[in-house]
C-alpha positions in Angstrom: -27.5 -14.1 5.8 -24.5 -12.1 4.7 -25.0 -10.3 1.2 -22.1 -8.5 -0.3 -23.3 -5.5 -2.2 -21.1 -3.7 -4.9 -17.5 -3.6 -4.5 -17.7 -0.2 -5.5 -18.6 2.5 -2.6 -18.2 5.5 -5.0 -17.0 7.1 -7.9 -14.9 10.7 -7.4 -13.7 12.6 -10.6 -14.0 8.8 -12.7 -11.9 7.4 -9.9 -13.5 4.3 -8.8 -13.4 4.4 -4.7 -13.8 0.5 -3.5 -14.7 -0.2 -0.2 -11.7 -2.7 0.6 -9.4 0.3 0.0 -11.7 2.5 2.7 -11.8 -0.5 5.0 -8.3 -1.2 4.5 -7.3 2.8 5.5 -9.9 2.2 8.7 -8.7 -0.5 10.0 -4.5 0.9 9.8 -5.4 4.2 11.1 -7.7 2.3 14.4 -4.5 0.0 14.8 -1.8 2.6 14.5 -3.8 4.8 17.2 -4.9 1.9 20.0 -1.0 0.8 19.0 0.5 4.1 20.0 -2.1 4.1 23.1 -0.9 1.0 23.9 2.7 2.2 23.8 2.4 4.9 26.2 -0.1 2.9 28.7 1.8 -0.2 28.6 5.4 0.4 27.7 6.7 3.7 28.9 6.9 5.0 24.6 6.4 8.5 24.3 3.0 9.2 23.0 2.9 9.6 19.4 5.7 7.5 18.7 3.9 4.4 16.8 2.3 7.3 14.6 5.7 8.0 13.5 6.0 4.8 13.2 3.5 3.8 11.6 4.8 5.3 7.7 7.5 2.9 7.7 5.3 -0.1 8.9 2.9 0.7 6.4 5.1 1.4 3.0 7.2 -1.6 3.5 4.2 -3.5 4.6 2.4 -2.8 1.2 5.5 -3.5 -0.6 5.6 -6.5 1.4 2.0 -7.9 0.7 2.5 -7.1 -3.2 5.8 -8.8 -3.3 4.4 -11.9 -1.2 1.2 -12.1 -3.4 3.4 -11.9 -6.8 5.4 -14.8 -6.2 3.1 -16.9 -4.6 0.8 -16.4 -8.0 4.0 -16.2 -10.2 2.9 -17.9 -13.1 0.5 -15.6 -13.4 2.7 -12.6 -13.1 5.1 -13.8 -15.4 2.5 -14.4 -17.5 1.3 -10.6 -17.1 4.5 -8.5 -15.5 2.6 -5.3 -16.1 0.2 -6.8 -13.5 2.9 -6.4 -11.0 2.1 -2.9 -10.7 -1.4 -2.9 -10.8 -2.8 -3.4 -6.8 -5.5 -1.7 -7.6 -6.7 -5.1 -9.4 -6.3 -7.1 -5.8 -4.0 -8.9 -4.3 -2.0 -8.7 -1.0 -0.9 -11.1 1.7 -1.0 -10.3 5.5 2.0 -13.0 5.9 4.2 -11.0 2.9 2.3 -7.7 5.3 3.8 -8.8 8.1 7.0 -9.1 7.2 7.8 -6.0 4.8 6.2 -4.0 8.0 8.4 -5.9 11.0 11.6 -4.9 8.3 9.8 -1.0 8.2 9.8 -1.3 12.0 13.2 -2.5 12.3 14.4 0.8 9.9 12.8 3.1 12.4 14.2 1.7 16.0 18.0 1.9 14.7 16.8 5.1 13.5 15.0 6.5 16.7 17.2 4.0 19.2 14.1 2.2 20.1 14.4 -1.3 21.0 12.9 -3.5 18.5 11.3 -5.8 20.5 9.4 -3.5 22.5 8.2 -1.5 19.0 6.8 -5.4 17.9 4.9 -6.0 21.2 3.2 -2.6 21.1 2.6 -3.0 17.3 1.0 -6.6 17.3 -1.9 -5.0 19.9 -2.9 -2.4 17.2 -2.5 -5.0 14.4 -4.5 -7.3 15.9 -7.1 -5.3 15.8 -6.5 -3.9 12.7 -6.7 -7.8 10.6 -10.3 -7.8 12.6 -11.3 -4.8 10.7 -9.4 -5.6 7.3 -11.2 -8.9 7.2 -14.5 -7.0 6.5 -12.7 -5.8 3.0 -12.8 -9.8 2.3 -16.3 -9.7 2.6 -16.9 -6.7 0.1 -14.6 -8.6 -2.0 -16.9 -12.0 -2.1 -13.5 -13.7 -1.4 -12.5 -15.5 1.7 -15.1 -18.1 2.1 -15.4 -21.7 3.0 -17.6 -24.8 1.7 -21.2 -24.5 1.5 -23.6 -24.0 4.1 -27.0 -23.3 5.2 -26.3 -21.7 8.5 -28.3 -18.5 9.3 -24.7 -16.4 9.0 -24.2 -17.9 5.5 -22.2 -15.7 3.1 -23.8 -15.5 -0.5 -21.5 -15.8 -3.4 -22.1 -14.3 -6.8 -21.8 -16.9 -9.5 -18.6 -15.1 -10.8 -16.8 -15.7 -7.6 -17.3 -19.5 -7.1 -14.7 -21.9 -7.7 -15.8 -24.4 -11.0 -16.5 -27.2 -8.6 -19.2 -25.1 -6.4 -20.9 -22.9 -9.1 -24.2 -24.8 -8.5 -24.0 -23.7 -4.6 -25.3 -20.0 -3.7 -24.0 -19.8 -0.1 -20.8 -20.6 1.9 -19.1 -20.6 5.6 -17.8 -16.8 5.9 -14.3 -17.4 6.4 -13.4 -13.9 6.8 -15.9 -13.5 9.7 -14.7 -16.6 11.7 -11.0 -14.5 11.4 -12.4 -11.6 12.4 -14.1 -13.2 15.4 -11.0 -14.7 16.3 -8.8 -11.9 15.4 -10.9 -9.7 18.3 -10.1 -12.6 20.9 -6.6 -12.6 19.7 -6.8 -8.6 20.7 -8.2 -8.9 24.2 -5.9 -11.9 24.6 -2.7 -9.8 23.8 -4.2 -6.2 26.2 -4.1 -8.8 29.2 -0.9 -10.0 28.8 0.4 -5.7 28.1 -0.4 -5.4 31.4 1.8 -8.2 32.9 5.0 -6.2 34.1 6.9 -9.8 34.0 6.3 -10.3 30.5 9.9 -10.4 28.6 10.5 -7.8 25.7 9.6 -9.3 22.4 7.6 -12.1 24.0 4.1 -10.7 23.2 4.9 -10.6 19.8 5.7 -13.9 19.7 2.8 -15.3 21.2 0.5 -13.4 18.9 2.9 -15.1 15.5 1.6 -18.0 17.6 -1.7 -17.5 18.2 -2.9 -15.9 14.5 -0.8 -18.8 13.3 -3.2 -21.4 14.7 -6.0 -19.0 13.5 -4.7 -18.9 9.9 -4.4 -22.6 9.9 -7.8 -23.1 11.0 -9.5 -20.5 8.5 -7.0 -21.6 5.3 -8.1 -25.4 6.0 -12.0 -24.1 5.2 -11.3 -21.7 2.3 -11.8 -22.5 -0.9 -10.1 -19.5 -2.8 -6.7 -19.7 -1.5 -4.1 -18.5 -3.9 -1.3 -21.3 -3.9 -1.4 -24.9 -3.1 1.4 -27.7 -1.9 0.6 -31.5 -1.7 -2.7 -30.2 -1.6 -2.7 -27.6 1.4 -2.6 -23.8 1.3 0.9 -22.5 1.4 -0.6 -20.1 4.0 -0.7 -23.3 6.3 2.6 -24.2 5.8 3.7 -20.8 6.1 1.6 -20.7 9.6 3.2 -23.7 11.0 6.7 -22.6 9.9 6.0 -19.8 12.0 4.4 -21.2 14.8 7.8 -23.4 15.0 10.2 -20.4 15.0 7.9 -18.4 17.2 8.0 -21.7 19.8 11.4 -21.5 19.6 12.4 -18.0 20.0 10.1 -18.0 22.6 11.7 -20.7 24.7 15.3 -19.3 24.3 13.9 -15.7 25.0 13.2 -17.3 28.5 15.4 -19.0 29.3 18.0 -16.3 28.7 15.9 -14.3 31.8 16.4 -17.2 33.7 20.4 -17.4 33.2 
């Protein structure tokens, strides 16, 4: 049985220290360094050039997740603009992540004259990784979590945390952990393909849009506290199989243009 304990890990000078911040900060730093190991291993990158790298990735990508957050909640923040600011009060998407960082990433190849694609299928090893590890934050959180269940890896659920329909239930499917899981697999998955020499620039990041797509879909279609809903479904689904079309797509074209 899974049993959150405080959110808080510490208090330094009256500065509340949570532990999604610290496992946040983990899991970048562990990304950015099997990323830029990854880079020199696997792609010919000098060594140390994804922890240049990794500054832009990870301003934009904050600025990203915030922006991406606000408007998918933006009656809320309308509501509360001041809120806007306030991150320390939660509240960040991997999707609006992903996308501030790939914009970051794009900044620092027409910079440093570094091809895009190959900086996105070194980065996607390390972030991999790095979503495995940032799910545990999730968990700290007592958010992320599915129906109830009585499995022996149930995740308890403070009453303060349940959705209105569930506050009678104490323990639920640990969403975050069946991402993680699949996250890791994701990982090994995309180290394999790194070491196939025949593998077209830019493809590897596709496949992994691809593959944490179908993850995403299959963890949002469990979760009970997703942010935003459409018709019924997660806008995180819908985002996912957006991506999982363009990703298909490029893909196909990206091949066939080695063929011609």
């Amino acid at each position: 049985m899974l049993v959150p304990p405080s959110q808080i890990l510490c208090t330094v000078f009256g500065v509340n220290i949570y532990y999604y911040g610290v496992i946040m900060a983990v899991a970048i730093t562990i990304g950015t360094l099997i990323s830029d190991w990854a880079g020199t291993k696997f792609f010919g990158l000098d060594k140390e050039t994804v922890i240049d790298m990794a500054p832009y990735c990870i301003i934009f990508g904050i600025i990203g997740a915030r922006i991406y957050y606000c408007v998918m909640d933006y009656d809320f923040y309308l509501r509360f603009p001041t809120e806007i600011l306030a991150i320390r009060h939660g509240g960040i998407s991997i999707h609006g992540a992903i996308l501030g960082g790939a914009f970051g990433l794009w900044l620092f190849s027409l910079r440093h004259k570094i091809k895009a694609s190959t900086l996105c299928d070194v980065s996607v090893i390390g972030l991999s990784i790095a979503q495995a590890i940032g799910r545990w934050g999730n968990f700290f959180n007592s958010e992320a979590f599915g129906g109830p269940t009585n499995l022996p890896w149930k995740l308890y659920v403070a009453p303060q945390y349940r959705p209105v329909p569930f506050q009678d239930y104490k323990f639920f499917h640990p969403a975050f952990l069946y991402e993680c899981i699949l996250d890791i697999i994701i990982f090994i998955i995309l180290l394999f393909l790194a070491k196939n020499k025949k593998l077209k620039e830019g493809n590897l990041a596709l496949i992994y849009l691809i593959l944490y797509s179908v993850v995403r879909i299959g963890v949002e279609s469990i979760r009970l506290d997703s942010v935003r809903y459409i018709m019924g479904l997660p806008v995180a689904i819908f985002m996912s199989v957006s991506i999982i079309i363009v990703s298909a797509i490029l893909l196909l074209i990206n091949n066939r243009r080695e063929k011609l």
